[in-house]
C-alpha positions as CSV (number, residue, x, y, z in Angstrom):
1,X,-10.9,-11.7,7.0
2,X,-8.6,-8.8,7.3
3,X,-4.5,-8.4,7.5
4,X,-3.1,-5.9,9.6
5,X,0.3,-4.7,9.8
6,X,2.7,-2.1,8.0
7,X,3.8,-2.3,4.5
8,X,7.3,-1.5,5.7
9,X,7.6,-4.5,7.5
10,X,9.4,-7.5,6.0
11,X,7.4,-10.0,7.6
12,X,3.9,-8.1,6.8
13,X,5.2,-8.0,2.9
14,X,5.7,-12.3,3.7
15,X,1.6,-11.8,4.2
16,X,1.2,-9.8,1.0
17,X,3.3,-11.6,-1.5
18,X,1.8,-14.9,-0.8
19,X,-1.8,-13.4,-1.1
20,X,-1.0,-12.5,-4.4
21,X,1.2,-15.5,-5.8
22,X,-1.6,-17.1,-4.6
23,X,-4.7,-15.1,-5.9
24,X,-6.6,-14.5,-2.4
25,X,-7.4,-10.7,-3.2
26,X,-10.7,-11.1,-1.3
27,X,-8.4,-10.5,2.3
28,X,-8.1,-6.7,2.4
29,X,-4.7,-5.0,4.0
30,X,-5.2,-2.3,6.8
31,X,-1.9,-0.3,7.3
32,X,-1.4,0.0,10.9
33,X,1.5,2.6,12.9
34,X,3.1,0.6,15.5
35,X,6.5,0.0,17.2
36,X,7.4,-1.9,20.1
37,X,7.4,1.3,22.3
38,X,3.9,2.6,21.1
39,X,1.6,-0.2,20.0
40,X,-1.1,0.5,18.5
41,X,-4.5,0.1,19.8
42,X,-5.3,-2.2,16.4
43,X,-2.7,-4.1,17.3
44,X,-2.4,-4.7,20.6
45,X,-6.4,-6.0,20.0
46,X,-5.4,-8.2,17.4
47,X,-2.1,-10.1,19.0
48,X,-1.6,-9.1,22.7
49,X,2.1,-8.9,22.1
50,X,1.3,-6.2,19.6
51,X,2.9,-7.6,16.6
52,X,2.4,-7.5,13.2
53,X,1.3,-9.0,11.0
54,X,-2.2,-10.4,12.3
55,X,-4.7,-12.0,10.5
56,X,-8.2,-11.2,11.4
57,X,-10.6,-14.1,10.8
58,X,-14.6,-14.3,11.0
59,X,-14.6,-18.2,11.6
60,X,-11.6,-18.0,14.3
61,X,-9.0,-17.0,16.5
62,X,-6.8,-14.0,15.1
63,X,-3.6,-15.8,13.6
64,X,-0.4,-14.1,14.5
65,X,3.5,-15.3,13.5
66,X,4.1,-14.3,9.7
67,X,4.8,-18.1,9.7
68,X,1.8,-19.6,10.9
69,X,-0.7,-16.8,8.8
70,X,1.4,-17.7,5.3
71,X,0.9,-21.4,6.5
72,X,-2.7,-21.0,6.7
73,X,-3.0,-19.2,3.5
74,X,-1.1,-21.5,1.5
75,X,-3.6,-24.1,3.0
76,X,-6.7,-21.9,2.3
77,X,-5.4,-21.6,-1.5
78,X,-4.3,-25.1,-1.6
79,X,-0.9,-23.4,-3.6
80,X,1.2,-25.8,-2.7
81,X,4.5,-23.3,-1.2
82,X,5.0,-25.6,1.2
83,X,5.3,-29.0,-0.3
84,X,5.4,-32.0,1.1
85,X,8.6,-33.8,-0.9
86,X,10.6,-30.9,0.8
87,X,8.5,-29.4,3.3
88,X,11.4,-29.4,6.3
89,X,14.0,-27.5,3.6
90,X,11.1,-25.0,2.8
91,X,10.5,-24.0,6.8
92,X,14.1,-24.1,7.7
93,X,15.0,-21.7,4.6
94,X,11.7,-19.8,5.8
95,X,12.9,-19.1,9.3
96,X,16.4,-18.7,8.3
97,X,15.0,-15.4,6.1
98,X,13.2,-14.3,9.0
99,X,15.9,-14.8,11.7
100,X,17.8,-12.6,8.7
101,X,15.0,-10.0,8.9
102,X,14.9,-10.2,12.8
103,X,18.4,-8.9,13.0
104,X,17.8,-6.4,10.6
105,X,14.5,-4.9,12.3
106,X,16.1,-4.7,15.4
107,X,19.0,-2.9,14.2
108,X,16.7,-0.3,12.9
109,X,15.1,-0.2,16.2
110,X,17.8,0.5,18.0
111,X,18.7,3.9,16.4
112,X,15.4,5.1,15.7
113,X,14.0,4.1,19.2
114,X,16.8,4.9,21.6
115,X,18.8,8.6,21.8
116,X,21.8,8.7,19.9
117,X,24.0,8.4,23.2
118,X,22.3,5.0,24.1
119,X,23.1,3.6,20.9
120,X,25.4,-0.1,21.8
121,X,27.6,-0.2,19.0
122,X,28.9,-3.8,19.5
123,X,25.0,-5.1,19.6
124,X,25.0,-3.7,16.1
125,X,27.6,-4.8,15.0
126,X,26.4,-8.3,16.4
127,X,23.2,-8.2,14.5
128,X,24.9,-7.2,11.2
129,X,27.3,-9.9,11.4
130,X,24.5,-12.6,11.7
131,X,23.3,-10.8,8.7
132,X,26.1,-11.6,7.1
133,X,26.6,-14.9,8.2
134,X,23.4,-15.7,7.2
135,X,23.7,-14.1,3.7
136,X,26.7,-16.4,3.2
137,X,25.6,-19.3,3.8
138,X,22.0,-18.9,1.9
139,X,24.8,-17.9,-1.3
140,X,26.7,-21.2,-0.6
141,X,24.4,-23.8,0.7
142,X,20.5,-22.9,-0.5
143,X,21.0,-21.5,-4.3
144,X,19.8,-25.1,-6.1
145,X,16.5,-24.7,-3.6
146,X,16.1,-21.1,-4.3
147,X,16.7,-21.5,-8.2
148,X,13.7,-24.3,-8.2
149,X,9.8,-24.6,-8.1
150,X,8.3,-21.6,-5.9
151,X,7.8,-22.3,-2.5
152,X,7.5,-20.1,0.6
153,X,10.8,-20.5,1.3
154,X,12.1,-18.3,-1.5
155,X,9.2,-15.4,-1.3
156,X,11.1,-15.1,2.6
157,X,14.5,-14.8,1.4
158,X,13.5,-12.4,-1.3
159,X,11.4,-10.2,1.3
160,X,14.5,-10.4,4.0
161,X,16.7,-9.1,0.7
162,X,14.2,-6.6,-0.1
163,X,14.1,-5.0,3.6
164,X,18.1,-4.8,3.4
165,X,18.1,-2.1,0.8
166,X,14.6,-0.9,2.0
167,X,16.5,0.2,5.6
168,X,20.2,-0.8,4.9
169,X,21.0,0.1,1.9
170,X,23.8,1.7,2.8
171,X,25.5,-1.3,3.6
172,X,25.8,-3.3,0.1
173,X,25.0,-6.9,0.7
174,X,25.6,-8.4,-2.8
175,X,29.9,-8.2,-3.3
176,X,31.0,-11.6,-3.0
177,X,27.4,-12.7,-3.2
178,X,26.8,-12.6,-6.9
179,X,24.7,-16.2,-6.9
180,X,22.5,-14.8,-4.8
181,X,22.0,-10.8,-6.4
182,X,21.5,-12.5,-9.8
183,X,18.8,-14.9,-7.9
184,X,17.2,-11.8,-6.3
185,X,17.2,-9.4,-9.1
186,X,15.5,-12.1,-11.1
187,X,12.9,-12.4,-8.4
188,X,12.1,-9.0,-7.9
189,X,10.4,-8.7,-10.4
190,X,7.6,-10.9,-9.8
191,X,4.1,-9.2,-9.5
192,X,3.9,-10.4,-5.8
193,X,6.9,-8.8,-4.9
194,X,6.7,-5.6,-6.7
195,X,3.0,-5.0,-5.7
196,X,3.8,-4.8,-2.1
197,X,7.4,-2.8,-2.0
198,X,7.7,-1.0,1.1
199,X,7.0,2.5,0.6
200,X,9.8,5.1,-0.5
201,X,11.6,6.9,2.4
């Protein structure tokens, strides 16, 4: 079994933090270049959209979707991140995070794939705003679920946070958010997420 993908990616780090919150260090990481303009070979063999992450398996199918490979290796390691008594709150914060990250990648994509003069302001300006839309209404509707037991729910949020400062960070996220910087700072410093910090830029 193998993971592919790149550690700047927000929904590869998903991948990694729930391997180690849940102990599976026997699943190496390969660190793999690719963007949707230039896929790499590794990729494109893996998923044939050429996304990452992908999970490489020996007794099946290459798993693709951040969501369905931390789904299967919460049911490997039996850790219980999406449980049962609120398994529908867990998914929905889940794909709230990455509909977050989503908006985020793409924003990045569109300055760093297109020329300068291409560049669509008001479909950036669109994508931030669901960003911030989102980030509101995690502070006011999903801070009891994020302050309680670990589930996979929380590990996205914290991952989508992480990437805004990774490749936003010059637009401040917390003011008026203070719930949910104290929530994330707190976080942060769990082994799982600060073992797989994208790399410095």
């Amino acid at each position: 079994m193998e993971l592919i993908g790149s550690p700047a990616s927000p929904f590869v780090r998903k991948c990694r933090a729930v391997l180690l919150e849940t102990g599976q260090q026997d699943v190496p990481f390969t660190d793999v270049a690719t963007t949707p303009l230039n896929t790499a070979p590794t990729a494109a063999a893996a998923n044939p959209l050429g996304k990452i992450p992908a999970l490489l398996r020996d007794d099946g199918p290459t798993l693709y979707d951040s969501r369905v490979i931390t789904r299967f290796l919460d049911h490997r390691a039996q850790a219980g991140l999406y449980p049962e008594a609120r398994v529908w709150d867990t998914l929905t914060l889940e794909a709230t995070a990455d509909g977050l990250m989503e908006a985020a990648v793409i924003s990045v994509y569109e300055k760093r794939l297109r020329p300068e003069e291409l560049w669509y302001q008001p479909w950036l300006d669109a994508q931030w705003e669901k960003v911030t839309r989102t980030l509101d209404a995690i502070e006011t509707r999903w801070m009891s679920h994020l302050h309680g037991p670990l589930d996979m729910g929380q590990i996205a949020i914290a991952c989508a946070l992480g990437y805004l400062d990774f490749r936003h960070g010059d637009k401040d996220w917390r003011p008026g958010r203070d719930n949910l910087a104290a929530w994330y700072a707190g976080f942060a410093e769990r082994p799982s997420m600060q073992g797989t910090m994208p790399p410095a830029m």
